[in-house]
Backbone as XML, in Angstrom:
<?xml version="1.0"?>
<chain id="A" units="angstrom">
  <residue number="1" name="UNK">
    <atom name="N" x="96.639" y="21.210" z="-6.035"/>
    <atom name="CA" x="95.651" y="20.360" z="-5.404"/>
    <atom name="C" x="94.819" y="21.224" z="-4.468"/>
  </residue>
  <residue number="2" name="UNK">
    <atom name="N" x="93.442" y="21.200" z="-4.720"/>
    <atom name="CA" x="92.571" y="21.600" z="-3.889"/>
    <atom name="C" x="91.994" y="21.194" z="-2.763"/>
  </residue>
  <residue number="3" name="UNK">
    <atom name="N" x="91.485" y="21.923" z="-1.746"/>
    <atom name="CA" x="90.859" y="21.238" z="-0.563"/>
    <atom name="C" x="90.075" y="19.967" z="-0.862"/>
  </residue>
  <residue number="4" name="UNK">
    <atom name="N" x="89.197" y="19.541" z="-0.070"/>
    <atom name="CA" x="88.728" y="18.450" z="-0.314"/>
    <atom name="C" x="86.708" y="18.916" z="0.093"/>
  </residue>
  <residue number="5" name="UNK">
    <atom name="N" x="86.133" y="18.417" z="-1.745"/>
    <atom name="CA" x="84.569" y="18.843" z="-0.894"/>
    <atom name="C" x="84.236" y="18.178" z="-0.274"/>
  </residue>
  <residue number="6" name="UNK">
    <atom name="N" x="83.277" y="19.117" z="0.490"/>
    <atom name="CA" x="82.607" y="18.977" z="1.951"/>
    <atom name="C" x="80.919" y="18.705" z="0.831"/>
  </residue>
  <residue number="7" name="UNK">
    <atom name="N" x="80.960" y="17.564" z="1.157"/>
    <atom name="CA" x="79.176" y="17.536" z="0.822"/>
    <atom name="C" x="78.387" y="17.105" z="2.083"/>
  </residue>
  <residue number="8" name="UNK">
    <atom name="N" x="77.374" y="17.692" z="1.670"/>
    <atom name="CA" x="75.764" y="17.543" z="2.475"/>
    <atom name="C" x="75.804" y="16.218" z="2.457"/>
  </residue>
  <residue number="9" name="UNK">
    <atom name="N" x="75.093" y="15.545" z="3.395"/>
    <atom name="CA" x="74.645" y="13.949" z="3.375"/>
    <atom name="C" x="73.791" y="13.744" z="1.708"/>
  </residue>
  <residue number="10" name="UNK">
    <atom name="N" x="72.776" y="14.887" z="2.104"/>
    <atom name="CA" x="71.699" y="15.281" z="0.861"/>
    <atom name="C" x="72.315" y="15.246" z="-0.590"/>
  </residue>
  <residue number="11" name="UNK">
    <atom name="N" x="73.240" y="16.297" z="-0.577"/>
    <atom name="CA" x="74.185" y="16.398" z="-1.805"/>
    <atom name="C" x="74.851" y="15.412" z="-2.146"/>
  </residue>
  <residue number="12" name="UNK">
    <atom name="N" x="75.695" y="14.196" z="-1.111"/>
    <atom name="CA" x="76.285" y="13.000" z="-1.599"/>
    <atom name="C" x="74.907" y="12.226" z="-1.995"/>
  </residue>
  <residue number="13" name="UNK">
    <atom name="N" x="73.758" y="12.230" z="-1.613"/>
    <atom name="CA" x="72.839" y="11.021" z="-1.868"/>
    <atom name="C" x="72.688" y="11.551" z="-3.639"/>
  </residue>
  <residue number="14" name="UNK">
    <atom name="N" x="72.109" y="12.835" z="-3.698"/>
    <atom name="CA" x="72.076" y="13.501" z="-5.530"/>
    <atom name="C" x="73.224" y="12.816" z="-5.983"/>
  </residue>
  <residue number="15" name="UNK">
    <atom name="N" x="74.580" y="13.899" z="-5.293"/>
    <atom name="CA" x="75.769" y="12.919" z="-6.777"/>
    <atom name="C" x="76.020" y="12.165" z="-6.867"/>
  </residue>
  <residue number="16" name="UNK">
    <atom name="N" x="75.141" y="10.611" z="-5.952"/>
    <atom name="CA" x="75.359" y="9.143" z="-6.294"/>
    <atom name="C" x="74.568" y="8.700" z="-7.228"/>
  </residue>
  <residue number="17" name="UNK">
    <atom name="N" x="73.076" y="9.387" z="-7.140"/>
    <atom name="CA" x="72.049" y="9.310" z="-7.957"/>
    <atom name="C" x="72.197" y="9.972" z="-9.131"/>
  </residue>
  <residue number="18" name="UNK">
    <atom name="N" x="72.984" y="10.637" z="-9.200"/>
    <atom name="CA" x="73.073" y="11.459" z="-10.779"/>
    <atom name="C" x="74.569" y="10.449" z="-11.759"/>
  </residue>
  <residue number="19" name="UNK">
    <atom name="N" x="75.384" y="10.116" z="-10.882"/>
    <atom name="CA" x="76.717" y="9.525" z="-11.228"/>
    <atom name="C" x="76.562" y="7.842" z="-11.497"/>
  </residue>
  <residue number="20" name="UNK">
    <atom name="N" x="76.213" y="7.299" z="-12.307"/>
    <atom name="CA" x="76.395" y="5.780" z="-11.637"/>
    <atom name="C" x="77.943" y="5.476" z="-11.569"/>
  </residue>
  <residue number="21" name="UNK">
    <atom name="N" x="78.384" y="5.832" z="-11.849"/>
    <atom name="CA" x="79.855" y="5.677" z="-11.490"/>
    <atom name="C" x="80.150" y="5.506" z="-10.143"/>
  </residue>
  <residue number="22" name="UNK">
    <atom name="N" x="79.608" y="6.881" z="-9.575"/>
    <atom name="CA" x="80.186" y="7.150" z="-8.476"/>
    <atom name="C" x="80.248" y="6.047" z="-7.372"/>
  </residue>
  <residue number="23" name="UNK">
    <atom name="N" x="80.980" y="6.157" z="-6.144"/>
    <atom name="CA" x="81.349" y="5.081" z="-5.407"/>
    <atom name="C" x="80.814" y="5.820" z="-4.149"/>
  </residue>
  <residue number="24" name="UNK">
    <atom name="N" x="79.769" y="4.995" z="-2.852"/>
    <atom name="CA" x="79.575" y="5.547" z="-1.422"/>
    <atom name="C" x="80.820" y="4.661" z="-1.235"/>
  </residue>
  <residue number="25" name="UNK">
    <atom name="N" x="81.758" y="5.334" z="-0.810"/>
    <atom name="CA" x="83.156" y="4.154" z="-0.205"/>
    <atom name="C" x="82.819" y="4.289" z="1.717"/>
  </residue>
  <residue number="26" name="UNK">
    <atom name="N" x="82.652" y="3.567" z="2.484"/>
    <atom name="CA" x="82.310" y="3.694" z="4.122"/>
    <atom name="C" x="83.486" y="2.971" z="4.549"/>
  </residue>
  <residue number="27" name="UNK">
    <atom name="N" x="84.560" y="3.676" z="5.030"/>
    <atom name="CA" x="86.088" y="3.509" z="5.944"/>
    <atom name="C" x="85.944" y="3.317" z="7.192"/>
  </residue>
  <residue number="28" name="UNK">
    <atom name="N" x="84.479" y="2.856" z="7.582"/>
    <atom name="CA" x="84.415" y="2.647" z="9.071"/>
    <atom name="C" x="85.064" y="1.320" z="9.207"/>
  </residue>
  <residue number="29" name="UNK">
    <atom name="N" x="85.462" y="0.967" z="10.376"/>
    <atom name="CA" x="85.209" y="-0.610" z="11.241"/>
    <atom name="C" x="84.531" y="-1.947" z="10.975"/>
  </residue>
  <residue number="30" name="UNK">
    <atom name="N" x="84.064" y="-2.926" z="10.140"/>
    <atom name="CA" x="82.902" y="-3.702" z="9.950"/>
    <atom name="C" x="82.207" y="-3.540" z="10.993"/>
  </residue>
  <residue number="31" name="UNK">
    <atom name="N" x="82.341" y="-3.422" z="11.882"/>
    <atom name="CA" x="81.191" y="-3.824" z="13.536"/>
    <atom name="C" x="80.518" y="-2.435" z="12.912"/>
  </residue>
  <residue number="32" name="UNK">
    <atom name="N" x="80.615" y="-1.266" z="13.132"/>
    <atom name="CA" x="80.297" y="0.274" z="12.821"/>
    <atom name="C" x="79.784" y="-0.016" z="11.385"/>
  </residue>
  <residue number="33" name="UNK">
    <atom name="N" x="79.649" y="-0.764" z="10.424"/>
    <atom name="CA" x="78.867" y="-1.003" z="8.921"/>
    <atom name="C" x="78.027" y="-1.767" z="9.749"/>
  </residue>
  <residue number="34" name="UNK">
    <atom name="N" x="77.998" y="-2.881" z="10.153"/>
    <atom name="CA" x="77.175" y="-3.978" z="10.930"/>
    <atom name="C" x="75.906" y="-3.277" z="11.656"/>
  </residue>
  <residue number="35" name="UNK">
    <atom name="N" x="76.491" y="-2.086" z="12.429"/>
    <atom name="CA" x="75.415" y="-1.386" z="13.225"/>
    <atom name="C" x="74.373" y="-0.277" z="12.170"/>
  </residue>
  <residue number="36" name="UNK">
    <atom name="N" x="75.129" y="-0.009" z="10.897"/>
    <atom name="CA" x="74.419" y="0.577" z="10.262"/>
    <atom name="C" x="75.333" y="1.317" z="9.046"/>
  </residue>
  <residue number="37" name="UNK">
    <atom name="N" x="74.591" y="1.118" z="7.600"/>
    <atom name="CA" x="75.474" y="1.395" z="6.530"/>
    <atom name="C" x="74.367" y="2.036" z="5.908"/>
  </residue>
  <residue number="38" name="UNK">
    <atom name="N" x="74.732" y="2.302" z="4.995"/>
    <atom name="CA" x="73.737" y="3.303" z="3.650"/>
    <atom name="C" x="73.588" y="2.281" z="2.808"/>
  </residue>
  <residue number="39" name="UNK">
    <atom name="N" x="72.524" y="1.510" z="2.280"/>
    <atom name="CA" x="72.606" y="0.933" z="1.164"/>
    <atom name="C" x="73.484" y="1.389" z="0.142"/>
  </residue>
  <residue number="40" name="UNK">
    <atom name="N" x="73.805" y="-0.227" z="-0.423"/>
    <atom name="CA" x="74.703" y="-0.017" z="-1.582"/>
    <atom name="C" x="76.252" y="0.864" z="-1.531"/>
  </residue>
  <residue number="41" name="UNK">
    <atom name="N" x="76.589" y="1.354" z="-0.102"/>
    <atom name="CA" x="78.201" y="1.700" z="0.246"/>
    <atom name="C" x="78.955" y="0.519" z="-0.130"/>
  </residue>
  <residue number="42" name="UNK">
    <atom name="N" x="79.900" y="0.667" z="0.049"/>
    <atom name="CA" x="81.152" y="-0.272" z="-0.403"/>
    <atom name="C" x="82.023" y="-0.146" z="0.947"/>
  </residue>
  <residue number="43" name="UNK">
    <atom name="N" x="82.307" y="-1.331" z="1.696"/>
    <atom name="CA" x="83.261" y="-1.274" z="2.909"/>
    <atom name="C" x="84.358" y="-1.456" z="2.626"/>
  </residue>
  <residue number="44" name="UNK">
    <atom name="N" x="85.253" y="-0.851" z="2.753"/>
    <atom name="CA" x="86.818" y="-0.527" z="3.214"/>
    <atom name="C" x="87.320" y="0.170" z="3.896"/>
  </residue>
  <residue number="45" name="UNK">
    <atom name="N" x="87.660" y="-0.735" z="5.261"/>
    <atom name="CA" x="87.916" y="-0.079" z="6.184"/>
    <atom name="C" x="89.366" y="0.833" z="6.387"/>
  </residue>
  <residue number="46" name="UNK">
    <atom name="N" x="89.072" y="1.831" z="6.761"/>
    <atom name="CA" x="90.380" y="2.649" z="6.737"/>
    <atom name="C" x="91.836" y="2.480" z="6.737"/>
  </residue>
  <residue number="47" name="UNK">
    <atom name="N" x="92.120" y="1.453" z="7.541"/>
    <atom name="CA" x="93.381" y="0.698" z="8.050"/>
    <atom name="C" x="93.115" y="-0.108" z="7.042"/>
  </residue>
  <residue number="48" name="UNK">
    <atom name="N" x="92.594" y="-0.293" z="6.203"/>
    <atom name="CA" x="92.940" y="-1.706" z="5.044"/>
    <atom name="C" x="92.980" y="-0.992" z="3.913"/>
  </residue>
  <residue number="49" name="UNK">
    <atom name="N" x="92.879" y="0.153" z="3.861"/>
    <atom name="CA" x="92.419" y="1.091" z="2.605"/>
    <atom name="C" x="93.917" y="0.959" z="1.747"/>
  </residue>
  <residue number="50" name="UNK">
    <atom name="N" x="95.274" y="0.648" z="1.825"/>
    <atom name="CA" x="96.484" y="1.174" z="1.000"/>
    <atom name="C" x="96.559" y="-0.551" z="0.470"/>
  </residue>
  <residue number="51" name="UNK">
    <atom name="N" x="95.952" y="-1.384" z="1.461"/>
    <atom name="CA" x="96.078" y="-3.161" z="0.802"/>
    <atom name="C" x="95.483" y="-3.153" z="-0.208"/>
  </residue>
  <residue number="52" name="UNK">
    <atom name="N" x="94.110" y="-1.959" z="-0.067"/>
    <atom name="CA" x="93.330" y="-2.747" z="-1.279"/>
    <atom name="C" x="93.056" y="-1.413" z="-1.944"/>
  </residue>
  <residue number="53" name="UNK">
    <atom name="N" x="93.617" y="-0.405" z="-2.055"/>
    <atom name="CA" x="93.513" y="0.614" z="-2.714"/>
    <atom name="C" x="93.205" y="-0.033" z="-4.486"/>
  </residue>
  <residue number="54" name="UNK">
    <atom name="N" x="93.581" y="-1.232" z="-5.118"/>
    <atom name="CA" x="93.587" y="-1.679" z="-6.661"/>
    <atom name="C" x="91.879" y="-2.033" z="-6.350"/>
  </residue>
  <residue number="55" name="UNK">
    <atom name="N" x="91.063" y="-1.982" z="-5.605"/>
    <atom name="CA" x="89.561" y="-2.221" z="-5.676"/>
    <atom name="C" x="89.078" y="-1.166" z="-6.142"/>
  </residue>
  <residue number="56" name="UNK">
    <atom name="N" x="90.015" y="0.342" z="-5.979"/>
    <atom name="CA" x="89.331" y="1.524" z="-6.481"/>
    <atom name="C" x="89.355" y="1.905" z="-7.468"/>
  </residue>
  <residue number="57" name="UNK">
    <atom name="N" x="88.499" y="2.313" z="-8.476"/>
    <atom name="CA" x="88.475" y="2.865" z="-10.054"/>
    <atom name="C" x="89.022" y="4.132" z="-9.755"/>
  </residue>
  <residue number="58" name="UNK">
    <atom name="N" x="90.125" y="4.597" z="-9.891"/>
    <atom name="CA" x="90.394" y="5.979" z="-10.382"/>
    <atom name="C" x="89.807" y="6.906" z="-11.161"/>
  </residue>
  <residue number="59" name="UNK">
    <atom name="N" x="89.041" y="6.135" z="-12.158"/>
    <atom name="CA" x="88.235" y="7.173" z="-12.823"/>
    <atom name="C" x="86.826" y="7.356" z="-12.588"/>
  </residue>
  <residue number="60" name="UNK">
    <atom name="N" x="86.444" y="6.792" z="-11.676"/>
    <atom name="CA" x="85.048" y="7.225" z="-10.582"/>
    <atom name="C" x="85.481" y="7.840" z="-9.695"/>
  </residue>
  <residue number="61" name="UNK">
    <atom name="N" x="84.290" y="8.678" z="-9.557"/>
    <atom name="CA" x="84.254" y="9.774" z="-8.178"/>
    <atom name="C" x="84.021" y="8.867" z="-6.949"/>
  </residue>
  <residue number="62" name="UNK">
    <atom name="N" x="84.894" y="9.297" z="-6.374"/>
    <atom name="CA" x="84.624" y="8.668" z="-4.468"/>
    <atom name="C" x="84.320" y="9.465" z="-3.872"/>
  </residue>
  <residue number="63" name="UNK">
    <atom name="N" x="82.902" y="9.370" z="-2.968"/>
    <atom name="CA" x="81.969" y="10.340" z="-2.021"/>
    <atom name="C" x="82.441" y="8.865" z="-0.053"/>
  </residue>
  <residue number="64" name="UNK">
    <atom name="N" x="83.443" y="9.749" z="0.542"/>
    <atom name="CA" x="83.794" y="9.164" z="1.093"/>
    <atom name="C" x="83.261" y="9.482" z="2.723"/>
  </residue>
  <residue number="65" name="UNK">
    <atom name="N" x="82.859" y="8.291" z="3.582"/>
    <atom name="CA" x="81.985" y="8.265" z="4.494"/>
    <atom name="C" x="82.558" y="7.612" z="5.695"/>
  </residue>
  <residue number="66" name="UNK">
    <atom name="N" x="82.037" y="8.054" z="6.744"/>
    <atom name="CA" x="82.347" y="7.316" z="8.123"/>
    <atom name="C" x="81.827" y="7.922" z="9.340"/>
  </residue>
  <residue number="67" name="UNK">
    <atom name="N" x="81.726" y="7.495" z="10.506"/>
    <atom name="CA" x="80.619" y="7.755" z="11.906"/>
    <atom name="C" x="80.204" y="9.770" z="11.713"/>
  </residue>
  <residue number="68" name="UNK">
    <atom name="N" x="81.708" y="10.472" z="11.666"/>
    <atom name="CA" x="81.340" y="11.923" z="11.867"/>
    <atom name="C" x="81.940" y="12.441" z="10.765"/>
  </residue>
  <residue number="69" name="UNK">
    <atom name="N" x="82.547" y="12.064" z="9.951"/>
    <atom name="CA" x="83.514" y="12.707" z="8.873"/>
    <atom name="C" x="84.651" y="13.215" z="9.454"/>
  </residue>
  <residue number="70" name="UNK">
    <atom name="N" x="85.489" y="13.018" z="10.264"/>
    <atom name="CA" x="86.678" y="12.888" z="10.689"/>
    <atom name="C" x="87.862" y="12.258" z="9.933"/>
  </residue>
  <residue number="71" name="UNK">
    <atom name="N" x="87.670" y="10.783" z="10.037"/>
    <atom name="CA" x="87.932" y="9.581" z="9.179"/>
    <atom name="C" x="88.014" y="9.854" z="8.051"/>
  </residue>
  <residue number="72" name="UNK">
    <atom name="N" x="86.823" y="9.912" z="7.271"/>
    <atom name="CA" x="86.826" y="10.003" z="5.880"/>
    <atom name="C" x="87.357" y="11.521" z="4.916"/>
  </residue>
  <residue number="73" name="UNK">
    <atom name="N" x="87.700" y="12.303" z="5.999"/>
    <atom name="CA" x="88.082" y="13.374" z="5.476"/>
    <atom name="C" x="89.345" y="13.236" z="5.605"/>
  </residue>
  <residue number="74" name="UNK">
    <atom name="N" x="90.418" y="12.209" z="6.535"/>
    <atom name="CA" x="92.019" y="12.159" z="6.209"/>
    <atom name="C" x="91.908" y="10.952" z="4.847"/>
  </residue>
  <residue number="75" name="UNK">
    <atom name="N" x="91.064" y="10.209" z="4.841"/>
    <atom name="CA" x="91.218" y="9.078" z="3.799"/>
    <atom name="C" x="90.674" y="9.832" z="2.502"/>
  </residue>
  <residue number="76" name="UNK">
    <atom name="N" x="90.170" y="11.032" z="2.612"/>
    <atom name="CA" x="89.921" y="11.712" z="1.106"/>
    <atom name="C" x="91.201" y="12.691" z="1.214"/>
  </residue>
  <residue number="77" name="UNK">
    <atom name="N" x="91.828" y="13.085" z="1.667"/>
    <atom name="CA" x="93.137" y="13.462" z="1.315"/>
    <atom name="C" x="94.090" y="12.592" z="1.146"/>
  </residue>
  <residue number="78" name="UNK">
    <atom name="N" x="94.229" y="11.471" z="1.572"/>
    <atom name="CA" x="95.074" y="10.804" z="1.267"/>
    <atom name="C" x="94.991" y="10.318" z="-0.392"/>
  </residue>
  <residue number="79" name="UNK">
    <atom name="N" x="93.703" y="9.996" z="-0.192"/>
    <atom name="CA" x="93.357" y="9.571" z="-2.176"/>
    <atom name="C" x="93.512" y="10.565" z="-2.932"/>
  </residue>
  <residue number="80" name="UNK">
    <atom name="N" x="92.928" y="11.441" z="-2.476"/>
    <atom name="CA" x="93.104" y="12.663" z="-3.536"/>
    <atom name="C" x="94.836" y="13.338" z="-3.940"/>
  </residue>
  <residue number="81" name="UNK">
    <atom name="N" x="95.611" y="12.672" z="-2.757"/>
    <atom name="CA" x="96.893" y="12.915" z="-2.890"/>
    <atom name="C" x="97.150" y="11.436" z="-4.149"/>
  </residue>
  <residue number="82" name="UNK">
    <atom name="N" x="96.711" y="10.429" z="-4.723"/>
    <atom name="CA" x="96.981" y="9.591" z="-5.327"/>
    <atom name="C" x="96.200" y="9.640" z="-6.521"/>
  </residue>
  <residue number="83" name="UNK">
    <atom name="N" x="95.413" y="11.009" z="-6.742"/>
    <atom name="CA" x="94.873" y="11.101" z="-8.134"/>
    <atom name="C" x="93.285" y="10.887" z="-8.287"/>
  </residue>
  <residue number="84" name="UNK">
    <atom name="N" x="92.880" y="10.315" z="-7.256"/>
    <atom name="CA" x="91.527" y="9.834" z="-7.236"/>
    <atom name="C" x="90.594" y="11.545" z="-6.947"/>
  </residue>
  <residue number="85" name="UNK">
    <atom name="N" x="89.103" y="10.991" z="-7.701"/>
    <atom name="CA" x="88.021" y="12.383" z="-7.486"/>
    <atom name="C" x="87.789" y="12.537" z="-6.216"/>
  </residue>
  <residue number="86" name="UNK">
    <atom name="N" x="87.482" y="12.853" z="-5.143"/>
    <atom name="CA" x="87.125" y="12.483" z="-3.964"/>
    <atom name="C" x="86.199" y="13.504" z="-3.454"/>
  </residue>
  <residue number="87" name="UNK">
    <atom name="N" x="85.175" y="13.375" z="-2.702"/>
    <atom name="CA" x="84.172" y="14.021" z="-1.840"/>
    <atom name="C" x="84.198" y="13.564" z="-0.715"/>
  </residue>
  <residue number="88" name="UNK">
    <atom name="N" x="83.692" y="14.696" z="0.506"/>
    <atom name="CA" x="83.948" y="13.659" z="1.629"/>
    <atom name="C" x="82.129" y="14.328" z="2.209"/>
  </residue>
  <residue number="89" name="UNK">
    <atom name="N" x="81.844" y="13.160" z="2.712"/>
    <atom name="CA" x="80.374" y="13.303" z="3.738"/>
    <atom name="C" x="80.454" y="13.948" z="4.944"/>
  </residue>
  <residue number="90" name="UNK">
    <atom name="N" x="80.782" y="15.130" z="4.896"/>
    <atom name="CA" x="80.574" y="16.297" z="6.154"/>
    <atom name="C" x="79.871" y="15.760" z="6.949"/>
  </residue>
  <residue number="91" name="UNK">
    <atom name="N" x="80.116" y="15.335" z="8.595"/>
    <atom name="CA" x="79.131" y="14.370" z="9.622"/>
    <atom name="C" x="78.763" y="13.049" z="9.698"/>
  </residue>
  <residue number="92" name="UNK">
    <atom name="N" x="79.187" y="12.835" z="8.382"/>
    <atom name="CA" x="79.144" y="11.376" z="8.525"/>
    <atom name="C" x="78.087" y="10.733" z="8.307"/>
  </residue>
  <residue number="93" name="UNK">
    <atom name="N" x="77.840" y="9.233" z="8.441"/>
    <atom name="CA" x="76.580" y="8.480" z="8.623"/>
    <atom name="C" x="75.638" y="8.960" z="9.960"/>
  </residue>
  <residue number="94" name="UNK">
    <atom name="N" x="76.269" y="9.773" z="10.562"/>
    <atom name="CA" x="75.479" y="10.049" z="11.760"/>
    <atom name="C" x="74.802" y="11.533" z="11.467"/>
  </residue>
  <residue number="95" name="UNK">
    <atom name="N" x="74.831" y="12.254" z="10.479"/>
    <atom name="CA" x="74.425" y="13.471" z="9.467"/>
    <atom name="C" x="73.428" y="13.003" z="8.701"/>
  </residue>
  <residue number="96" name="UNK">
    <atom name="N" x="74.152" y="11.884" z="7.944"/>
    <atom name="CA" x="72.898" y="11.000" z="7.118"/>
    <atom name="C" x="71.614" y="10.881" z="7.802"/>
  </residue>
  <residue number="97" name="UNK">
    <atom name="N" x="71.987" y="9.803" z="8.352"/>
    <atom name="CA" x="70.431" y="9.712" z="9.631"/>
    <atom name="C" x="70.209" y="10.716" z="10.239"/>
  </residue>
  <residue number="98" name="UNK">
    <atom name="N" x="70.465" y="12.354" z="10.458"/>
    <atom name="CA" x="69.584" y="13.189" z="10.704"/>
    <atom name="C" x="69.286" y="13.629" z="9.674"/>
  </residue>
  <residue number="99" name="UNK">
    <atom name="N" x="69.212" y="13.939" z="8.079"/>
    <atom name="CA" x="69.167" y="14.625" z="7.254"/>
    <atom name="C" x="68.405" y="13.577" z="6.265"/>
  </residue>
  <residue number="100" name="UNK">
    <atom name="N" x="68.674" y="12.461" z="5.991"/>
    <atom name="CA" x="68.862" y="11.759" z="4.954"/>
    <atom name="C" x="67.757" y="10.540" z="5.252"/>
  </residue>
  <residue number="101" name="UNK">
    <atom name="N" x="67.828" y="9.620" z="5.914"/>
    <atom name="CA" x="67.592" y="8.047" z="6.213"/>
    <atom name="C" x="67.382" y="8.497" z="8.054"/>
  </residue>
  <residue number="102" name="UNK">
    <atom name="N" x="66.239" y="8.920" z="8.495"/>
    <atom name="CA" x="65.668" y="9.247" z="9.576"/>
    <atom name="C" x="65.565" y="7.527" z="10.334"/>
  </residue>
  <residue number="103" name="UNK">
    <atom name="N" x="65.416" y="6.451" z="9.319"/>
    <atom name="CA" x="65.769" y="5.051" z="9.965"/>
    <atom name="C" x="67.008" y="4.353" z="10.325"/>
  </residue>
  <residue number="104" name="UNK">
    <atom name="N" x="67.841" y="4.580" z="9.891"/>
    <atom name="CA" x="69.310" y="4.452" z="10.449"/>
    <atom name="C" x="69.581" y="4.355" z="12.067"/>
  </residue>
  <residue number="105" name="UNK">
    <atom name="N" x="69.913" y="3.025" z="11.987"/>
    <atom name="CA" x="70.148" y="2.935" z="13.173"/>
    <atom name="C" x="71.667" y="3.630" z="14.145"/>
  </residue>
  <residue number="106" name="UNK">
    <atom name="N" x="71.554" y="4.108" z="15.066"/>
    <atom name="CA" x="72.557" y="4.918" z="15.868"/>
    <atom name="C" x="73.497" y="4.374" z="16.808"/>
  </residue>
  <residue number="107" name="UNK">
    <atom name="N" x="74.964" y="4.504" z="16.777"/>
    <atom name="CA" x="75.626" y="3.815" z="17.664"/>
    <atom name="C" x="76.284" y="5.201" z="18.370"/>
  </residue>
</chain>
């Protein structure tokens, strides 16, 4: 098992757009989606992530997201320890909106 990639905000927006498969999965908080999400992410919040882990296709890639990439980089090891593709969003939604979606609102 290999590390876990580190993508660009930029680079996750391409391999969503190139993949329709692929999944934006956002492991934040609802209040933290509420204040601001990426179109078309999918919420599951971190602490609920092993209840509802059967929502996830195993055979889609997961480009996995949250405030700084902290979060989403233990929840892409954890999946990736269960077989799943996984990418994680280096910085987070807060990377996005400097790089990506300059309208994104900031908490």
């Amino acid at each position: 098992m290999g590390g876990i990639p580190q993508l660009t905000p930029a680079e996750a927006r391409d391999l969503l757009g190139q993949n329709a498969d692929a999944v934006l999965l956002d492991v934040r908080e609802e209040w933290e989606y509420a204040q601001a999400h990426v179109a078309g992410s999918r919420l599951i919040p971190m602490d609920e992530l092993p209840d509802r882990l059967e929502e996830l296709n195993p055979e889609h890639a997961l480009v996995v997201l949250c405030h700084h990439g902290n979060r989403s980089q233990q929840v892409s090891i954890w999946l990736q320890s269960r077989g799943y593709d996984v990418n994680n969003v280096a910085g987070g939604i807060e990377a996005w909106a400097d790089t990506v979606d300059p309208g994104l609102p900031r908490y």
